[in-house]
C-alpha positions in Angstrom: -18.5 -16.5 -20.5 -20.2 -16.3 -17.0 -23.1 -14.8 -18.7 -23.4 -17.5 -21.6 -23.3 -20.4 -18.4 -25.9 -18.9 -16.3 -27.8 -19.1 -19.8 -27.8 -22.4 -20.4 -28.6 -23.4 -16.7 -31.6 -21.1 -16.8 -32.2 -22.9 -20.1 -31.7 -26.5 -19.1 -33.5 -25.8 -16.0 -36.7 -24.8 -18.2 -36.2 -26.9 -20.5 -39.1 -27.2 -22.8 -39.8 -23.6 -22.9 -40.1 -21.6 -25.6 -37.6 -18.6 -25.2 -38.1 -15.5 -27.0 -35.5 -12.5 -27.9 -37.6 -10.3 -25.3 -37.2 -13.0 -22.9 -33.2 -13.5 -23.3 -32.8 -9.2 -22.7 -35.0 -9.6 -19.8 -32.7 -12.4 -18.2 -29.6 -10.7 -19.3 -30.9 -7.6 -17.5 -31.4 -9.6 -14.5 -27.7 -11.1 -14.7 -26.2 -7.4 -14.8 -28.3 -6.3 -12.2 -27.4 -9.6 -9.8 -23.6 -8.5 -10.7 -24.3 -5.5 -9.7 -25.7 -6.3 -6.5 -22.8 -9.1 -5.9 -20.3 -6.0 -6.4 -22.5 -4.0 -3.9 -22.2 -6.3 -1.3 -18.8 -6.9 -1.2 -17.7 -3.6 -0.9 -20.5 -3.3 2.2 -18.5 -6.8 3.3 -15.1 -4.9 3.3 -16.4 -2.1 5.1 -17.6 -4.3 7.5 -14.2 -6.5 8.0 -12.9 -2.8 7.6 -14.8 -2.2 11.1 -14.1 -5.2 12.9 -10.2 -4.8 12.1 -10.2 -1.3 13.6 -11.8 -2.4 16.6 -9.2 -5.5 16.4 -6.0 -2.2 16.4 -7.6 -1.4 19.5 -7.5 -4.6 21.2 -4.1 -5.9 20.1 -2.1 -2.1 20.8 -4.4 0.0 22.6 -1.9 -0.8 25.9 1.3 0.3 23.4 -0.1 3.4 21.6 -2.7 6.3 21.3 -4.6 5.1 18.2 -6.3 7.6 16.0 -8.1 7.6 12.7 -8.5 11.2 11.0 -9.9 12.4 7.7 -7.7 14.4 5.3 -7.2 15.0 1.7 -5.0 14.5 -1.3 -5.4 16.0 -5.0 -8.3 15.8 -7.2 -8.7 12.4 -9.3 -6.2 11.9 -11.7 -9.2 11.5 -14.4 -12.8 13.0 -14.1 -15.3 10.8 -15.5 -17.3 14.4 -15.9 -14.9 17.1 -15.8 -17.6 19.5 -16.0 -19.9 18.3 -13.0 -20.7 19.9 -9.6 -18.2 18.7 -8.0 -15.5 18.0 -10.3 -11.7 19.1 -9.2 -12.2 18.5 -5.6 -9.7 16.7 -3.7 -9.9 13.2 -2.6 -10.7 12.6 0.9 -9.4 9.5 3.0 -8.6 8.1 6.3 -5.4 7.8 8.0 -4.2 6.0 11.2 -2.2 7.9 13.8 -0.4 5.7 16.1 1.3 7.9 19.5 3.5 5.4 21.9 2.1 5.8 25.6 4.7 7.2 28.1 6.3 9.8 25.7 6.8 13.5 26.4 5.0 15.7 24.8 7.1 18.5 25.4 10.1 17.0 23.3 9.8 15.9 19.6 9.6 12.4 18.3 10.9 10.8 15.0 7.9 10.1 12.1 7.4 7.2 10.4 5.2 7.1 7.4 4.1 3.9 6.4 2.0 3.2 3.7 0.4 -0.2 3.3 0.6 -2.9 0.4 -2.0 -4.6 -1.7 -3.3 -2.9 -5.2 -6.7 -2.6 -3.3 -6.2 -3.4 0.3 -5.6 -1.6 4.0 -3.3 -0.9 6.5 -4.8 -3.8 8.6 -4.0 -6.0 11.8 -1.6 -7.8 9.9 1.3 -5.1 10.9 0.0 -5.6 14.8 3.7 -6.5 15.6 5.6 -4.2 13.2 3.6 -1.4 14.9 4.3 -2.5 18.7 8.0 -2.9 17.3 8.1 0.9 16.3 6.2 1.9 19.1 8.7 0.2 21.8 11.4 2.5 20.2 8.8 5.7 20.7 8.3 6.6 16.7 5.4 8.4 15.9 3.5 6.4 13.2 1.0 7.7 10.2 -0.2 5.3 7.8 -2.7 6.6 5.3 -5.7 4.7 3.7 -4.9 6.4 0.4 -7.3 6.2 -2.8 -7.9 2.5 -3.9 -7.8 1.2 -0.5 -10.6 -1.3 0.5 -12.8 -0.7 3.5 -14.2 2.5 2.4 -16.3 1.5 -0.2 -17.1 1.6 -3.9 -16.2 5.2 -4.9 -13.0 4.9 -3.0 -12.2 1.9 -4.5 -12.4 3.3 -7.5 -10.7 6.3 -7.3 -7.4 4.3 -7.6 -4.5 5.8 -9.1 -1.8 2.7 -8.6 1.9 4.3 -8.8 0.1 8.0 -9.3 -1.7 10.3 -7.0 -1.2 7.6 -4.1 1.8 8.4 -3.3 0.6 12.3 -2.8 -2.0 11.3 -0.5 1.0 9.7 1.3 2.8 12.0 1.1 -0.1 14.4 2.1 -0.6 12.6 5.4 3.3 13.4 6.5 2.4 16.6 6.2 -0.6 16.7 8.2 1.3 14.6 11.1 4.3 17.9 11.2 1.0 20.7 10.5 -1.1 19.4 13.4 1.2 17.6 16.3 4.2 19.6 17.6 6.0 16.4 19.1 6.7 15.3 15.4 10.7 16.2 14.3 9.9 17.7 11.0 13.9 17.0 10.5 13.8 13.4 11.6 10.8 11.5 9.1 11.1 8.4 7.5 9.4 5.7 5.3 9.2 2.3 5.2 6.7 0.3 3.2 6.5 -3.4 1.7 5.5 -4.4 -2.0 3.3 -1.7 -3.4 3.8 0.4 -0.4 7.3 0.1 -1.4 6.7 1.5 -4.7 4.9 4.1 -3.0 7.5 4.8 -0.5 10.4 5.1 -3.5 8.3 7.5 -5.3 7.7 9.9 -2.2 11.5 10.0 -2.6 11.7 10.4 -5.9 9.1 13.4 -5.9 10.3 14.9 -3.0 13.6 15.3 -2.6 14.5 15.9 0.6 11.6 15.7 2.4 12.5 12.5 4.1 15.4 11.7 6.5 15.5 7.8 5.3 13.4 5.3 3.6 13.4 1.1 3.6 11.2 -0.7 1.1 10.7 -4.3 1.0 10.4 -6.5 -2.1 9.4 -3.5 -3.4 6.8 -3.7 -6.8 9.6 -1.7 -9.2 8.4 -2.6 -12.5 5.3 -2.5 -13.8 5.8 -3.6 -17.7 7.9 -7.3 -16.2 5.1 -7.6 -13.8 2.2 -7.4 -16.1 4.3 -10.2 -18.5 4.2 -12.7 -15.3 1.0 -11.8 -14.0 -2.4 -13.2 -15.0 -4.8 -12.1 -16.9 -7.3 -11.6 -13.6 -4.3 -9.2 -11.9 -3.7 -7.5 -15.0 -7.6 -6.9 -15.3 -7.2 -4.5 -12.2 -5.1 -1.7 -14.3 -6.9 -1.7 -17.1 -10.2 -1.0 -15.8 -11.8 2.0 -17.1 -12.0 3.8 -13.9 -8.1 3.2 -13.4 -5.8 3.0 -16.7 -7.5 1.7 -19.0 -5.2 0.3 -20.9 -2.7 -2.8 -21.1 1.0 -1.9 -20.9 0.9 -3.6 -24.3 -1.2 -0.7 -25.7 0.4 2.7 -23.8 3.6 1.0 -22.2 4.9 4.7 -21.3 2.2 5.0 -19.1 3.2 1.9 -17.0 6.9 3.3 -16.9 5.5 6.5 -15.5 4.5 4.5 -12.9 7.2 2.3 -12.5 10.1 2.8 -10.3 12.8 1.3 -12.5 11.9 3.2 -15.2 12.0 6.6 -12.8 15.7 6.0 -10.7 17.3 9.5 -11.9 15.1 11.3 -9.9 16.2 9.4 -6.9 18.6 12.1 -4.7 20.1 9.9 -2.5 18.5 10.1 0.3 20.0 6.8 2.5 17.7 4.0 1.5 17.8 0.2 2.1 16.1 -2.0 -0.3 15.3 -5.7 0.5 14.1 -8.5 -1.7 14.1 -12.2 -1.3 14.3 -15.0 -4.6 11.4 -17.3 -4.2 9.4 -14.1 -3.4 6.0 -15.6 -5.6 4.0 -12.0 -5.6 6.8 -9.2 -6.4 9.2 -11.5 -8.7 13.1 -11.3 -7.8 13.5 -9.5 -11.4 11.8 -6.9 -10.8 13.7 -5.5 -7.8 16.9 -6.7 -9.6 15.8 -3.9 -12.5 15.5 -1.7 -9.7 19.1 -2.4 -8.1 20.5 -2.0 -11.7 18.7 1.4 -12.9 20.0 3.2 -9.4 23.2 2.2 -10.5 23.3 2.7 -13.7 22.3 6.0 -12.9 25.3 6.6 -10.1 22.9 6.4 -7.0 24.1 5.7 -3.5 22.1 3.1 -1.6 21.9 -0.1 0.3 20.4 -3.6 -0.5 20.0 -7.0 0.3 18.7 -9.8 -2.0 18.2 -12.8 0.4 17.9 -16.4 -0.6 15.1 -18.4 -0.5 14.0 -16.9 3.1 11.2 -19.0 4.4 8.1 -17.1 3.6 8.8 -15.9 0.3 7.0 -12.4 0.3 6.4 -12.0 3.4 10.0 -13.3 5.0 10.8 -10.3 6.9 7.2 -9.4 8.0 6.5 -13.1 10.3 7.4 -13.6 13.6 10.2 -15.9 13.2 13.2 -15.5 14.4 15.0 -15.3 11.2 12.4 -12.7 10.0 13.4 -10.8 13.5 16.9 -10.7 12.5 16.0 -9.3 9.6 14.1 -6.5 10.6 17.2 -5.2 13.2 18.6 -4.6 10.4 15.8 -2.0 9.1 15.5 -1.2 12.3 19.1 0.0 13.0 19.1 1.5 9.0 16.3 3.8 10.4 18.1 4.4 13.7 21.0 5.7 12.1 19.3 9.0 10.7 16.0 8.9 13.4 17.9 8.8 16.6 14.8 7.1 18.6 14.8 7.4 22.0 14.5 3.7 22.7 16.1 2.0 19.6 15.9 -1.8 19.2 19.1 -3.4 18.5 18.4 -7.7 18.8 16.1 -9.8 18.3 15.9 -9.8 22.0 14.7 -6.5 21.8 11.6 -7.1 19.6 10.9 -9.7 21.8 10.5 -7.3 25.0 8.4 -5.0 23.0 5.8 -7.3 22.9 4.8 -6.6 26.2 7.4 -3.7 27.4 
């Protein structure tokens, strides 16, 4: 449809002219090429904003934490586009943040918390400045991986999405790195906590390693893939079936949306303690899905805790803001974690989170 307007502007523009089939491929080969270069730039955009954040991390918490970025890897693509090319099989590289409170002891070990971000293509960006400082007051250790599909790293990694799949092991491959390479980190004392697609992410590193992790939160956590493609546009559900990601609609292979659907995967949950949190005029991750959620781990005998809050001011995002009924909120997470952590310097009131922001 974009294609067909930008033809009849060219057209009414040179209007008068005689166009000829040769002439139409010519400007239709022009069109691609422009798209092409569009696409091009804003990935070289995102890197950029990408850059600028990082700096930002810097800025805002270098005071509050050692902030590293390293490069690690996860498993191959879940797809080869050429199976057979030099290459092919190799595991997927990405970045990961590091985040080390100032004024711990390095001869005793610290608590993890792995903490994967949101977004089907987004970052772990400034926007979690304060959740950060928060977990850094009570002296957690922090990883957060920039796992395939995340923006900021350009095309190829963009593309190598694998939404509810081989994410979550290159999440779940950056909590290993943290207890291979730092001998502070508890090995016995690591967490999870993510929000919306990173809490999808964060139920399925429970789901697929059982045991691995000492306590998980997720927050209005995506949960079911086949409701949200009903409620979701046309434009969101254009993401998943790209050809370098599914492929498909749910309509036309809807057991491979339930593979990657939480709801659909709740007997494999082993009860590690977990708190789940949603909120009803949520507008992006839809009360019903979490609801599905709630009602598969029960119908399945799990043990876990949950809150669904009403109509909490900021709908999404309610327990991520800096209001003081957002702050409330997160003491709860905060003492859920606490409970199987044990952080030196745990924050129990709002009071609390409010000294952390310059303790």
């Amino acid at each position: 449809m974009k294609k067909l307007t930008l033809l009849l502007l060219i057209f009414t523009l040179t209007a008068g002219s005689v166009f000829t089939q040769s002439d139409e491929d010519v400007l239709l080969e022009k069109i691609k090429s422009l798209e092409n270069y569009n696409e091009r730039l804003a990935h070289r955009l995102d890197q950029l904003s990408k850059s600028i954040d990082d700096l930002t991390w810097y800025r805002r918490l270098g005071d509050y934490a050692f902030i590293d970025k390293v490069y690690i890897y996860g498993p191959p693509l879940w797809k080869e586009e050429n199976p057979n090319a030099q290459g092919a099989g190799n595991p997927v590289k990405f970045w990961t943040y590091v985040f080390i409170p100032k004024g711990i002891d390095f001869n005793k070990e610290y608590p993890l918390i792995v903490f994967p971000h949101g977004g089907v293509h987004s970052d772990f960006s400034t926007y979690y400045t304060h959740i950060i400082k928060e977990l850094m007051a009570q002296q957690y250790i922090v990883v957060a991986a920039e796992y395939r599909g995340s923006t900021g790293y350009g095309k190829s990694h963009y593309e190598n999405i694998d939404y509810g799949g081989l994410e979550n092991e290159d999440v779940y491959a950056s909590r290993n790195y943290m207890i291979e390479n730092y001998d502070f980190v508890d090995e016995d004392r690591v967490g999870i906590i993510g929000w919306s697609h990173g809490g999808l992410i964060t139920l399925f590193n429970l789901f697929d390693h059982p045991g691995d992790y000492k306590v998980a939160f997720a927050g209005v956590p995506v949960s079911d893939l086949i409701a949200r493609m009903g409620y979701k546009t046309q434009g969101y559900r254009d993401l998943y079936e790209a050809d370098y990601h599914i492929g498909e609609s749910a309509y036309d292979n809807v057991e491979e949306y339930k593979r990657r659907s939480p709801a659909w995967n709740t007997h494999k949950f082993d009860n590690t303690p977990l708190l789940i949190h949603t909120n009803t005029n949520d507008a992006d991750v839809n009360v019903l899905e979490v609801q599905h959620l709630i009602k598969s781990l029960k119908a399945d005998g799990k043990k876990f805790d949950y809150e669904v809050f009403n109509q909490i001011p900021g709908g999404h995002s309610f327990d991520r803001m800096d209001t003081k009924i957002a702050k409330e909120i997160r003491v709860k997470i905060y003492k859920h974690l606490a409970k199987y952590l044990n952080p030196p310097m745990p924050i129990k009131s709002v009071d609390d989170i409010n000294k952390s922001a310059y303790r």
